[in-house]
TORZA-781002 format. One record per atom (N, C-alpha, C): residue number from 1; atom name; x, y, z. Coordinates in steps of 0.1 Angstrom, whole numbers, plus 5000, padded with zeros to 4 digits. Layout:
BEGIN
{r NUM,CA,{X,Y,Z}},
...
REM end
This chain:
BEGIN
{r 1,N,{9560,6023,7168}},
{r 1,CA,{9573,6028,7164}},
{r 1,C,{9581,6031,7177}},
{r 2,N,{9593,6028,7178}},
{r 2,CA,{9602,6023,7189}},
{r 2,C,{9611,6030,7186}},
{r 3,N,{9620,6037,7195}},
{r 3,CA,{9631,6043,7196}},
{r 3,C,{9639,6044,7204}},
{r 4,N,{9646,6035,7209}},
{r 4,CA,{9653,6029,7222}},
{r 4,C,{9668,6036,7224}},
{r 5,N,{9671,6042,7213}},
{r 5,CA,{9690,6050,7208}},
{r 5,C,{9690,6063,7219}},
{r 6,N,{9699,6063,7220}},
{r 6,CA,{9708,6076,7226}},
{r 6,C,{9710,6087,7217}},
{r 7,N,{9700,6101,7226}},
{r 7,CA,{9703,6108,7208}},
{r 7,C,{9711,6122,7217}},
{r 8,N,{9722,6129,7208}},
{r 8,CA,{9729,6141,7215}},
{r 8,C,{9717,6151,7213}},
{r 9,N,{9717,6158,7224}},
{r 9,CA,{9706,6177,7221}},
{r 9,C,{9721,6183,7215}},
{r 10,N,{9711,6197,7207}},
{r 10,CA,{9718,6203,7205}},
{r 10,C,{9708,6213,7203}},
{r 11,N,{9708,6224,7212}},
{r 11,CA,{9699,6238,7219}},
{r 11,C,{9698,6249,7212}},
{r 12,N,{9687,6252,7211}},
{r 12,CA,{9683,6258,7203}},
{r 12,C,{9674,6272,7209}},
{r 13,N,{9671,6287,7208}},
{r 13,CA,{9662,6292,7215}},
{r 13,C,{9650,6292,7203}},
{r 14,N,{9642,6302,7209}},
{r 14,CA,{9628,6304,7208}},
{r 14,C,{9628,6313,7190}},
{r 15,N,{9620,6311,7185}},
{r 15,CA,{9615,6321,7168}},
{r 15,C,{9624,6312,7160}},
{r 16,N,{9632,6306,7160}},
{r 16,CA,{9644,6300,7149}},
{r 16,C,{9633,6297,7138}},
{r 17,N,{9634,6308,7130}},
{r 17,CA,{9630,6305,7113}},
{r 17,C,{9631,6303,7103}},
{r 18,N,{9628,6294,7097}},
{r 18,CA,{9632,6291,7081}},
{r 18,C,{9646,6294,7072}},
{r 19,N,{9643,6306,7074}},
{r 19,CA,{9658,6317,7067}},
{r 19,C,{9664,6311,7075}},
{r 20,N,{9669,6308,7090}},
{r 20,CA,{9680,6302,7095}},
{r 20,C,{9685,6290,7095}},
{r 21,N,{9673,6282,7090}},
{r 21,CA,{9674,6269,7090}},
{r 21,C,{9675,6264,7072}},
{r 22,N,{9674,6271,7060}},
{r 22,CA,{9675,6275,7048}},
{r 22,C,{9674,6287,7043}},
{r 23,N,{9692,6294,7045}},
{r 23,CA,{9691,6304,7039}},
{r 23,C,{9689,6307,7031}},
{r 24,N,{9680,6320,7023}},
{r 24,CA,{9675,6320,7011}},
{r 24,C,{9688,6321,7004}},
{r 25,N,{9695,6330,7006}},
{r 25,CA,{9711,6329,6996}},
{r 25,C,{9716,6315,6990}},
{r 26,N,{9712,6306,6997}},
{r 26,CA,{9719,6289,6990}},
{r 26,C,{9703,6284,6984}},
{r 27,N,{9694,6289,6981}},
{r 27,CA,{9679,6277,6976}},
{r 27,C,{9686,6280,6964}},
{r 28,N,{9690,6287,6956}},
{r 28,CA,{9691,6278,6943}},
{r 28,C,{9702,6264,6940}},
{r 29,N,{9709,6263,6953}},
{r 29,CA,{9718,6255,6950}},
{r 29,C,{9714,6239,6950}},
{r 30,N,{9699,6238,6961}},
{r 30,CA,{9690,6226,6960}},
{r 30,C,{9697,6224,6970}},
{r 31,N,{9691,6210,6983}},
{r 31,CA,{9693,6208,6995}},
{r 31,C,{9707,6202,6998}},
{r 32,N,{9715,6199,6988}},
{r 32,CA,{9729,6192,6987}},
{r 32,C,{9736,6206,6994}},
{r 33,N,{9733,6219,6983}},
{r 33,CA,{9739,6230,6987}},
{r 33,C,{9735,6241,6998}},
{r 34,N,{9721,6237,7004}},
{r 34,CA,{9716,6243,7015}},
{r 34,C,{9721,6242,7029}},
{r 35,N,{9719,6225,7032}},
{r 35,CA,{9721,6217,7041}},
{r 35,C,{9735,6221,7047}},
{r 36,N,{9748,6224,7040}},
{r 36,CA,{9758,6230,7047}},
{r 36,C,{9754,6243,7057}},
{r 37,N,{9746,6248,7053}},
{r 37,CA,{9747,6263,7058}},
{r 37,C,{9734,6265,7067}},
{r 38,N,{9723,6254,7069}},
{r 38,CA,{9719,6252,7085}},
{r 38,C,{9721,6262,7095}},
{r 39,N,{9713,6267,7097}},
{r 39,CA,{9713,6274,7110}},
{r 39,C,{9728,6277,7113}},
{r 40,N,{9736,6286,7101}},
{r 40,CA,{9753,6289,7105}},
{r 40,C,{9748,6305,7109}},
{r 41,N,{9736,6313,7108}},
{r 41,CA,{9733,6324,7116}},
{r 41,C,{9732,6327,7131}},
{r 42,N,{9730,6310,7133}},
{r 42,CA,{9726,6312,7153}},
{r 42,C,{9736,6299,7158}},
{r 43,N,{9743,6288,7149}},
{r 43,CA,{9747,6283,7152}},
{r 43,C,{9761,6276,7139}},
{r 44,N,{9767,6284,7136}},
{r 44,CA,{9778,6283,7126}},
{r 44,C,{9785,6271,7128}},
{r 45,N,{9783,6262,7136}},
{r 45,CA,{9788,6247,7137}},
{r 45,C,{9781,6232,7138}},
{r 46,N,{9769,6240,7138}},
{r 46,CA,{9760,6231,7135}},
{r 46,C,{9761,6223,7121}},
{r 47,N,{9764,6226,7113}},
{r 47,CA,{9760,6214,7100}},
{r 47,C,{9773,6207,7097}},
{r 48,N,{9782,6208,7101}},
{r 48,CA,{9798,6205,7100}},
{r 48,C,{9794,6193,7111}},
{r 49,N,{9791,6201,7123}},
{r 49,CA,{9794,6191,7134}},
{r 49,C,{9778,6180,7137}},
{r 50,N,{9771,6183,7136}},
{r 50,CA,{9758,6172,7141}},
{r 50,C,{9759,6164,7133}},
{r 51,N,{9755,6152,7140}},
{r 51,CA,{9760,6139,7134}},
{r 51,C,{9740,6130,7133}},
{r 52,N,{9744,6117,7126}},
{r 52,CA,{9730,6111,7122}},
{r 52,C,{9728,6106,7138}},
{r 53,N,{9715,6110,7138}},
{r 53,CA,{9703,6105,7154}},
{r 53,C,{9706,6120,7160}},
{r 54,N,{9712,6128,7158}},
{r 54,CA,{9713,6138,7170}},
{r 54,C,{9697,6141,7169}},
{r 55,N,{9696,6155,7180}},
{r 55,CA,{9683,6160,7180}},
{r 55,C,{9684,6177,7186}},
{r 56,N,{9671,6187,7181}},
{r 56,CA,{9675,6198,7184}},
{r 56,C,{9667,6197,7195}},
{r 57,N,{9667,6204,7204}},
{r 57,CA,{9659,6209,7215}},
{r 57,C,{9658,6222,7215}},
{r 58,N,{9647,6232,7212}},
{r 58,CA,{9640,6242,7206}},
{r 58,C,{9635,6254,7214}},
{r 59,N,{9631,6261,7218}},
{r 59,CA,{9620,6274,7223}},
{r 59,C,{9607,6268,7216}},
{r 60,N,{9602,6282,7218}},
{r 60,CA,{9586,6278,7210}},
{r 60,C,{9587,6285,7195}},
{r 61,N,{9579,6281,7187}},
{r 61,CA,{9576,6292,7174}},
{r 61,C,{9587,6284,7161}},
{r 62,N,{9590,6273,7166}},
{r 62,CA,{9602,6268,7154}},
{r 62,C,{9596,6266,7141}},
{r 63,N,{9605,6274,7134}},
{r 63,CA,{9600,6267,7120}},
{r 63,C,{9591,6276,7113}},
{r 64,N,{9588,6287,7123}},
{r 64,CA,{9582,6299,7117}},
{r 64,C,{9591,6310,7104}},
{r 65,N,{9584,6317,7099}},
{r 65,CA,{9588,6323,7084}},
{r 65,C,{9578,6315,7074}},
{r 66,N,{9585,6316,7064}},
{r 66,CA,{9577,6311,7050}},
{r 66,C,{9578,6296,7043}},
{r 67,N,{9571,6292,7037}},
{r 67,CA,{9566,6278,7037}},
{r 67,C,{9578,6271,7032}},
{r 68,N,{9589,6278,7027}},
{r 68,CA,{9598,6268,7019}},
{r 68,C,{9605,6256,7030}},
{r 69,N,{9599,6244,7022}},
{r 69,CA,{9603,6230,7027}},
{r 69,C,{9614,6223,7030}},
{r 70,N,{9625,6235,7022}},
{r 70,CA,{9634,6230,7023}},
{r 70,C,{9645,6236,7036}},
{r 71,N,{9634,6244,7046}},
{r 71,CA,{9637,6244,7064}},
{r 71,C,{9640,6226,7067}},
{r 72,N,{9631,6220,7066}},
{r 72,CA,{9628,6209,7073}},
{r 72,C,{9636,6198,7065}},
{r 73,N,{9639,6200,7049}},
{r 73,CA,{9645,6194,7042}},
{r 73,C,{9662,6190,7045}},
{r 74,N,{9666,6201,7050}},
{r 74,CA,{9680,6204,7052}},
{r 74,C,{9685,6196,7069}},
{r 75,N,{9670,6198,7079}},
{r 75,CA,{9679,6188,7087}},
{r 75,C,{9678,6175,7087}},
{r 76,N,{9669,6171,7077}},
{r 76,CA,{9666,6157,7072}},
{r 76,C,{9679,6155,7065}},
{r 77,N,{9689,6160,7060}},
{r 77,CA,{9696,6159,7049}},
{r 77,C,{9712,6161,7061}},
{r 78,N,{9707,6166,7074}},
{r 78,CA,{9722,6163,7079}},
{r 78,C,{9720,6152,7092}},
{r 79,N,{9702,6145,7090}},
{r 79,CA,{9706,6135,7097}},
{r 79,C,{9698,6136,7112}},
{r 80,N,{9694,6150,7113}},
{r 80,CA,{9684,6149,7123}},
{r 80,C,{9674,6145,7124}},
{r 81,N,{9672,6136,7139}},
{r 81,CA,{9664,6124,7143}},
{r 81,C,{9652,6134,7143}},
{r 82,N,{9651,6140,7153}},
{r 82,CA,{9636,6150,7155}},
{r 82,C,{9639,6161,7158}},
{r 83,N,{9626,6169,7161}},
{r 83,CA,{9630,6181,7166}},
{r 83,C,{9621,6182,7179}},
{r 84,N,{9625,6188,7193}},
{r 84,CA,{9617,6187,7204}},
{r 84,C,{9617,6201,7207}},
{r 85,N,{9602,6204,7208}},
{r 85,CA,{9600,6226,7209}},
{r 85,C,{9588,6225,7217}},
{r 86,N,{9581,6238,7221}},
{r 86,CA,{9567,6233,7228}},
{r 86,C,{9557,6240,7217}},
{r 87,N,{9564,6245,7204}},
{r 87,CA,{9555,6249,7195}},
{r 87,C,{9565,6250,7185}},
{r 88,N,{9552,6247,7175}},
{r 88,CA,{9560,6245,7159}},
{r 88,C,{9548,6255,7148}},
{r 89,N,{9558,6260,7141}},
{r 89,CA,{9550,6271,7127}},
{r 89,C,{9540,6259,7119}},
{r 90,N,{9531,6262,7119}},
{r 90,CA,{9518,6247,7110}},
{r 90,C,{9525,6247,7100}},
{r 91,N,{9530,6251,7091}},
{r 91,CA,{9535,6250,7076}},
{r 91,C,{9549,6242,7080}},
{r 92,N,{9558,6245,7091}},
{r 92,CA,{9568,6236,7088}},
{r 92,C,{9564,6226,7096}},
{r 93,N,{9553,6223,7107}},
{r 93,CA,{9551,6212,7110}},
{r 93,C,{9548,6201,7100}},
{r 94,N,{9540,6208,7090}},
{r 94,CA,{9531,6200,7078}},
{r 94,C,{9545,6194,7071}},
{r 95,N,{9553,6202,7066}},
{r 95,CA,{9567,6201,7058}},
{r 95,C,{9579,6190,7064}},
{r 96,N,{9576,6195,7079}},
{r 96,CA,{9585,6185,7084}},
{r 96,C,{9582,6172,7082}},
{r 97,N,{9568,6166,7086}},
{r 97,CA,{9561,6155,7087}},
{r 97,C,{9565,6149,7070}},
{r 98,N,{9561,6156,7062}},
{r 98,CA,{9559,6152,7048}},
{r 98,C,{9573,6149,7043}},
{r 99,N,{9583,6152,7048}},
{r 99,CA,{9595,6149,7047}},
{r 99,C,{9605,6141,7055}},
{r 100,N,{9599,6133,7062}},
{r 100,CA,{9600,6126,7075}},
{r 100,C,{9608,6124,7086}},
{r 101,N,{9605,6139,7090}},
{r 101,CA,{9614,6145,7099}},
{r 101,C,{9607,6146,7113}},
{r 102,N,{9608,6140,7124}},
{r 102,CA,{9600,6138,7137}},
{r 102,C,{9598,6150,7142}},
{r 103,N,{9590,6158,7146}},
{r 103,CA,{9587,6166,7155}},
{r 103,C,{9579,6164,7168}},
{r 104,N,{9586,6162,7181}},
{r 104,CA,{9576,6164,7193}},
{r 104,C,{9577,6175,7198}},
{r 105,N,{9565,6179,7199}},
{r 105,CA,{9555,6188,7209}},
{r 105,C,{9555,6187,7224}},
{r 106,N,{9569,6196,7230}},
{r 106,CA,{9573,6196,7246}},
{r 106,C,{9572,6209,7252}},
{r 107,N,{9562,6207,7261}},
{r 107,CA,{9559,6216,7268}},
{r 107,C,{9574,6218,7274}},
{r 108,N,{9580,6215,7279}},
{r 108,CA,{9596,6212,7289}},
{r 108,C,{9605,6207,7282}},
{r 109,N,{9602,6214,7263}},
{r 109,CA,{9620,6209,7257}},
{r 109,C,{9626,6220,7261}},
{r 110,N,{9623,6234,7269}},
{r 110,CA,{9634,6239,7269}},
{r 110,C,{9646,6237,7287}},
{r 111,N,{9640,6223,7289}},
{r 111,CA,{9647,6220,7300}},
{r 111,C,{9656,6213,7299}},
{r 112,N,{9659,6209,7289}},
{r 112,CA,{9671,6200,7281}},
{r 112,C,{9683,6207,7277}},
{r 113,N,{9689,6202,7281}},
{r 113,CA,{9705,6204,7279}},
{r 113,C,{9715,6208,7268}},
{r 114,N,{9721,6214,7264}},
{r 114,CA,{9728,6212,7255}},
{r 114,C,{9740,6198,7253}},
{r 115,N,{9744,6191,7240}},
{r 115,CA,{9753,6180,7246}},
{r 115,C,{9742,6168,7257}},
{r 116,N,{9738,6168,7263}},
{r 116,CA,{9729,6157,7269}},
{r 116,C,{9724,6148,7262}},
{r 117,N,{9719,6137,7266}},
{r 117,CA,{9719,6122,7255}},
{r 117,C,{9704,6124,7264}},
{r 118,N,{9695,6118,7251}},
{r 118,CA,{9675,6116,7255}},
{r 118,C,{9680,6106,7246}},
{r 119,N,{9665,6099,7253}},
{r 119,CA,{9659,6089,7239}},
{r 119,C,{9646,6087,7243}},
{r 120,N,{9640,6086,7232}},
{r 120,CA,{9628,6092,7224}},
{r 120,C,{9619,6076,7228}},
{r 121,N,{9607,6080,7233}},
{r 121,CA,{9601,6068,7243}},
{r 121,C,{9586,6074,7231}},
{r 122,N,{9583,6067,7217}},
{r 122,CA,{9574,6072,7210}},
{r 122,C,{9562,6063,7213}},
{r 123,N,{9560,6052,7226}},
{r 123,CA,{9551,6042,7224}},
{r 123,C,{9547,6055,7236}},
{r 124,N,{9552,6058,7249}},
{r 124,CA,{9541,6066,7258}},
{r 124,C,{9548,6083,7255}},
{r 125,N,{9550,6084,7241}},
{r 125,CA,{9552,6101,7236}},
{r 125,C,{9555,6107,7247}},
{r 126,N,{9570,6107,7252}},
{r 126,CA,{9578,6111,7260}},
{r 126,C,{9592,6111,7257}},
{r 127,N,{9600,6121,7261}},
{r 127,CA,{9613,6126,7258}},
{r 127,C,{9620,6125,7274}},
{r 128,N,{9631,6107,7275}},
{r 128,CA,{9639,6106,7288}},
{r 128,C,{9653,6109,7284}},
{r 129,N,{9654,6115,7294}},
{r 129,CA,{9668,6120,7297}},
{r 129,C,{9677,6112,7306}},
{r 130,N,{9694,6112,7304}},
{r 130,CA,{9702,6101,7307}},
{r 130,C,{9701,6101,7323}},
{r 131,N,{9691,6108,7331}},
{r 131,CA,{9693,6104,7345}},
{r 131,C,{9678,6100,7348}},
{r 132,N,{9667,6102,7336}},
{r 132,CA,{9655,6088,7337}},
{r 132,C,{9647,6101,7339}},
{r 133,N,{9648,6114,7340}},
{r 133,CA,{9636,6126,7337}},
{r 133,C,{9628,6123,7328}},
{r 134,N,{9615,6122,7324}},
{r 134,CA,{9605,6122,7318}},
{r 134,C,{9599,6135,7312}},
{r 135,N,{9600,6141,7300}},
{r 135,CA,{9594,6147,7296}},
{r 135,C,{9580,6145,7289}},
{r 136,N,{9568,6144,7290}},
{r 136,CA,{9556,6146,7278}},
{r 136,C,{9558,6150,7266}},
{r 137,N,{9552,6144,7253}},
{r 137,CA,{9554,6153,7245}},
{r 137,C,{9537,6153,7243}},
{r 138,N,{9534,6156,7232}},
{r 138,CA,{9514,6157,7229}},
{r 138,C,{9516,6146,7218}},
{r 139,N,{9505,6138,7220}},
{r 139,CA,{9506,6123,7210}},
{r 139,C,{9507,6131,7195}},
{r 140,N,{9509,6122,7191}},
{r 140,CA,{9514,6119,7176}},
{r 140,C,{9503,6112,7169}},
{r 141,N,{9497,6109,7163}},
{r 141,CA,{9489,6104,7150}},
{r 141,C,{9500,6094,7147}},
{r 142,N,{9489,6081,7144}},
{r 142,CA,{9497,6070,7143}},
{r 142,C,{9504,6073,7127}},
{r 143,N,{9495,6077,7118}},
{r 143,CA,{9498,6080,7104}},
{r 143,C,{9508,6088,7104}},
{r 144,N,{9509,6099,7111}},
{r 144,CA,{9524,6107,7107}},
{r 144,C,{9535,6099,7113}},
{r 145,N,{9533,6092,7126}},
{r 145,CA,{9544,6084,7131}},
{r 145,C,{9548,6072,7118}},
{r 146,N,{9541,6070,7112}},
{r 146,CA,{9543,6062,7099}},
{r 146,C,{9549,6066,7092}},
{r 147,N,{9541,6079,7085}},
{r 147,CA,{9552,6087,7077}},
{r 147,C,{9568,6090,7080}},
{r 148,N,{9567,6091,7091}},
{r 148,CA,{9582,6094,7096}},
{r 148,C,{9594,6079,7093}},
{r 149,N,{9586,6072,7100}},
{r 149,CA,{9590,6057,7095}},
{r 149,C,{9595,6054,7083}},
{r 150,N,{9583,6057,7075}},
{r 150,CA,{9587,6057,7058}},
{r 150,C,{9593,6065,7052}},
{r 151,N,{9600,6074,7057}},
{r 151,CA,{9610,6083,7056}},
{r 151,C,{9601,6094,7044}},
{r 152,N,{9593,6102,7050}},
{r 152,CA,{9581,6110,7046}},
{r 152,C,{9571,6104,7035}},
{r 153,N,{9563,6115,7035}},
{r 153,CA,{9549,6112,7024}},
{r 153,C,{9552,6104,7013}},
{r 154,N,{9559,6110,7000}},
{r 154,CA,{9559,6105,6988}},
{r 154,C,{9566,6089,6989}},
{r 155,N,{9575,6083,7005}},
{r 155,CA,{9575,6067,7004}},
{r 155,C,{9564,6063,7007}},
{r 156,N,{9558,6068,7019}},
{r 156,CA,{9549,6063,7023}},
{r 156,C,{9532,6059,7009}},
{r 157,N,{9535,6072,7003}},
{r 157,CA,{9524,6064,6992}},
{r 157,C,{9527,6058,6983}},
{r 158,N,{9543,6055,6980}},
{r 158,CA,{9551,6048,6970}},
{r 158,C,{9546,6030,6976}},
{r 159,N,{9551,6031,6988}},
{r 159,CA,{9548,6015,6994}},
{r 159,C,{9531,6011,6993}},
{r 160,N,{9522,6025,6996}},
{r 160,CA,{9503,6022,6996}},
{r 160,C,{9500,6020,6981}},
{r 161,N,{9512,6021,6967}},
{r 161,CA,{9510,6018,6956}},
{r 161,C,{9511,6003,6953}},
{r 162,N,{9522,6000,6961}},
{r 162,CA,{9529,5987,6961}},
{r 162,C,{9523,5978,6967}},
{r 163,N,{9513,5980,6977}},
{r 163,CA,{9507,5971,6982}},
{r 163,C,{9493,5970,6982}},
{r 164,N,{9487,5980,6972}},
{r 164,CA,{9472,5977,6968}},
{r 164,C,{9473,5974,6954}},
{r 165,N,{9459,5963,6952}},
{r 165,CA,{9459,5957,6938}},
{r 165,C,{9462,5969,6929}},
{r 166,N,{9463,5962,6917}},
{r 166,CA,{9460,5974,6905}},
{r 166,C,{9446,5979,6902}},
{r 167,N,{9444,5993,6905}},
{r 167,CA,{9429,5996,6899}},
{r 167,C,{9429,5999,6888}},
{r 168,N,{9441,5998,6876}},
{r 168,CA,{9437,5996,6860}},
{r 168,C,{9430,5987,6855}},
{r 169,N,{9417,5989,6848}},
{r 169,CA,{9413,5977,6840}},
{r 169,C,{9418,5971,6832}},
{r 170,N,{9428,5959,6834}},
{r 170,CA,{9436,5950,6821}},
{r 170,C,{9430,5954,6804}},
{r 171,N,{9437,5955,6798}},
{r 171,CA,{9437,5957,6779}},
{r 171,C,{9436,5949,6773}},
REM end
């Protein structure tokens, strides 16, 4: 999986959880009605203004709070490419993946810029920046990098339906 595009940062600090990234006040409205109001507690311009490929650049602990998927749902739904932190909450890493939302694992995302253009080097799992800086990220599993591909889980086993025989016994 290849990523060759120019993506904007857009900076983020350290604990950003759930509740800010899906406030409980909008889940009943479903991710149409969530997705506006994105992180408008630490960043009130963010879901108006980030555009499709951007990317957040994070602290550590993202994604921490409680399991609701629709954290990870909402920046899938305004278009965010990935997210780059040097730690992620396991429940929204799982969440994010299953909804196929990129997460790299950067020891040195919080050396990134606000506004700055990266692009995402997923063959040697590295984050370059527009003057050729090299960040590491920690590999990826080829299967989630798939997932993400397939634009999360439920396509990804939509297409493993579509392309293995039928195991019904004909009638």
């Amino acid at each position: 999986m290849s990523d060759k595009d120019q993506h904007k940062v857009w900076r983020l600090g350290a604990d950003i959880d759930t509740d800010q990234l899906a406030p409980g006040a909008y889940m009943k409205l479903g991710i149409d009605g969530i997705a506006p109001h994105c992180l408008e507690v630490v960043r009130p311009e963010f879901a108006a203004a980030v555009r499709q490929g951007d990317v957040i650049a994070a602290g550590p602990n993202f994604g921490i709070g409680s399991s609701r998927e629709q954290a990870a749902g909402a920046l899938v739904q305004l278009g965010v490419r990935a997210v780059i932190a040097p730690s992620f909450s396991g429940l929204f890493f799982r969440n994010a993946f299953n909804l196929g939302l990129l997460l790299l694992t950067c020891k040195e995302a919080e050396q990134l810029n606000e506004g700055e253009q990266v692009t995402l080097d997923l063959q040697q799992m590295q984050v370059v920046t527009a003057n050729g800086r090299q960040l590491a990220c920690d590999p990826i599993p080829d299967f989630l990098l798939d997932m993400v591909q397939a634009g999360g889980l439920m396509n990804t086993l939509r297409r493993r339906l579509q392309q293995s025989p039928s195991t019904r016994a004909a009638s």
